[in-house]
C-alpha positions, -999 to 999 in steps of 0.1 A, spaced: -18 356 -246 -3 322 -231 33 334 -228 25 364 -210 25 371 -175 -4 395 -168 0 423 -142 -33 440 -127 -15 474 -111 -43 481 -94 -61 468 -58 -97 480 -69 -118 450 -63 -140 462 -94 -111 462 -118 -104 427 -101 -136 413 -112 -140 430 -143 -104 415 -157 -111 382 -146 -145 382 -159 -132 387 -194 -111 355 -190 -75 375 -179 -53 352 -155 -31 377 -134 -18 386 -105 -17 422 -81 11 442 -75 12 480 -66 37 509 -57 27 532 -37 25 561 -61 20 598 -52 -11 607 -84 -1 639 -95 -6 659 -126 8 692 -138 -24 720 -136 -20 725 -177 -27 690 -185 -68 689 -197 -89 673 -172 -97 646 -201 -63 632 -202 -60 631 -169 -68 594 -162 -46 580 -191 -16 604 -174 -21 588 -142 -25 553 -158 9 554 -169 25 570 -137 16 540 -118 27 517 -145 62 534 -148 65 527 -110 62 492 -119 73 485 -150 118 487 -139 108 454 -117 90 430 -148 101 401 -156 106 402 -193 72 381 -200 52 407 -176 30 428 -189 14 455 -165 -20 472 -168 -29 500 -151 -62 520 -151 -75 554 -132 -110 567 -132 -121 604 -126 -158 619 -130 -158 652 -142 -183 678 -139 -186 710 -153 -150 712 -165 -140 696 -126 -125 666 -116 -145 649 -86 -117 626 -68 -127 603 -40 -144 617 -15 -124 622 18 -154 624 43 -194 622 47 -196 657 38 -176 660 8 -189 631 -5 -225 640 2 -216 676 -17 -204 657 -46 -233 637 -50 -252 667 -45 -241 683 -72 -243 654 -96 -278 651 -90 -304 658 -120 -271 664 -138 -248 651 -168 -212 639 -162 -186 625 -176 -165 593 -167 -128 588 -183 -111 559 -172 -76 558 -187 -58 522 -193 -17 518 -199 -5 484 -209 32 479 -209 62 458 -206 104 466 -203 98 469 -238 63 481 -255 37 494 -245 3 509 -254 -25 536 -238 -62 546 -242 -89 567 -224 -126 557 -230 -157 580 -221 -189 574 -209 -216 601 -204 -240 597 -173 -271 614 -168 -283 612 -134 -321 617 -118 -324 641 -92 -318 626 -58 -331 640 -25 -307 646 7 -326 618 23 -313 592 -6 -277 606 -8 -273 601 32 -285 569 28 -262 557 2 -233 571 16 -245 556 54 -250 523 36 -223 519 11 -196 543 22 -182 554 -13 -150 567 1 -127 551 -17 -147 560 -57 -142 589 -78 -171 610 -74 -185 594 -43 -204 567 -61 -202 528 -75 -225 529 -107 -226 486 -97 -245 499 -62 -276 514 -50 -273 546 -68 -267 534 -103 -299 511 -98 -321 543 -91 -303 574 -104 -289 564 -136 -315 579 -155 -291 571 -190 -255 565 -199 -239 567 -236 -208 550 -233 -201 514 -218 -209 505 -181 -177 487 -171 -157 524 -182 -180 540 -152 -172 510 -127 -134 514 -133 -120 494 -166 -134 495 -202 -134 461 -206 -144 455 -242 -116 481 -254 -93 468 -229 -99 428 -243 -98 440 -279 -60 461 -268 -47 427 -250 -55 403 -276 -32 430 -304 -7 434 -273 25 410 -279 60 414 -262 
């Protein structure tokens, strides 16, 4: 891993933390990139899709020793992608209707440089307790989850008390599997 250059294609402060924590030196750098996906693809490969959208954006400007990585969470219910909320309301409707229910969390991870590359989705089931209206306005007045998929931070408030039980790994729901992703960059060579 010493020759490489590592590439964090992302500005999430979670993914940040959760790539340095497993010992990853890198540095940011983002495109703008418009996340679309065509309406046939299934909502499970979704994430991994969009994981490799942004990477493509980056990936012509690499030095020859970068290596990008790229990730994109979505929560999905009943068959339904939850995005990031765009106001109070629709974030309190989301949370709404995860409460007292089961979800599911992908999180979708492309590694790649001018000239290999490699992609994976991980998935993490969460069950959550039911939540009263009172709880959900106070978690969105408090921690304003406007810019997470589903409306919520699993590393706030609301994974301390509604998180009633998650099969899968925790790092997937907060935005990068990091014990799949460590186990794909130590195999990853340019």
């Amino acid at each position: 891993m010493t020759n490489i250059q590592w590439i964090l294609g992302s500005q999430s402060p979670r993914r940040k933390e959760l790539l340095a924590g497993i010992g990853v030196e890198f540095e940011i750098r983002i495109k703008d990139t418009e996340e679309v996906y065509p309406d046939s693809l299934p909502v499970s490969e979704v994430p991994e899709f969009l994981s490799k959208l942004k990477a493509d954006a980056l990936i012509p400007d690499l030095a020859d020793n970068e290596v990008v990585i790229c990730a994109d969470t979505v929560v999905i219910l009943d068959g339904e992608i939850l995005g990031k909320p765009v106001d109070f309301n629709d974030a309190k409707h989301m949370l709404s209707r995860l409460s007292g229910k089961n979800h599911t969390v992908i999180t979708g991870v492309f590694i790649g440089s001018k000239t290999t590359s490699t992609s994976f989705s991980e998935r993490t089931e969460v069950e959550f307790e039911n939540l009263t209206e009172d709880e959900i306005e106070f978690y969105i007045n408090q921690y304003k989850p406007f810019d997470k998929a589903g409306s919520y931070g699993v590393q706030e408030w609301i994974g301390y008390v509604a998180v009633k039980r998650m099969q899968g790994t925790y790092t997937n729901v907060m935005g990068l599997p990091t014990n799949r992703l460590y186990q794909e960059i130590r195999k990853f060579t340019l």
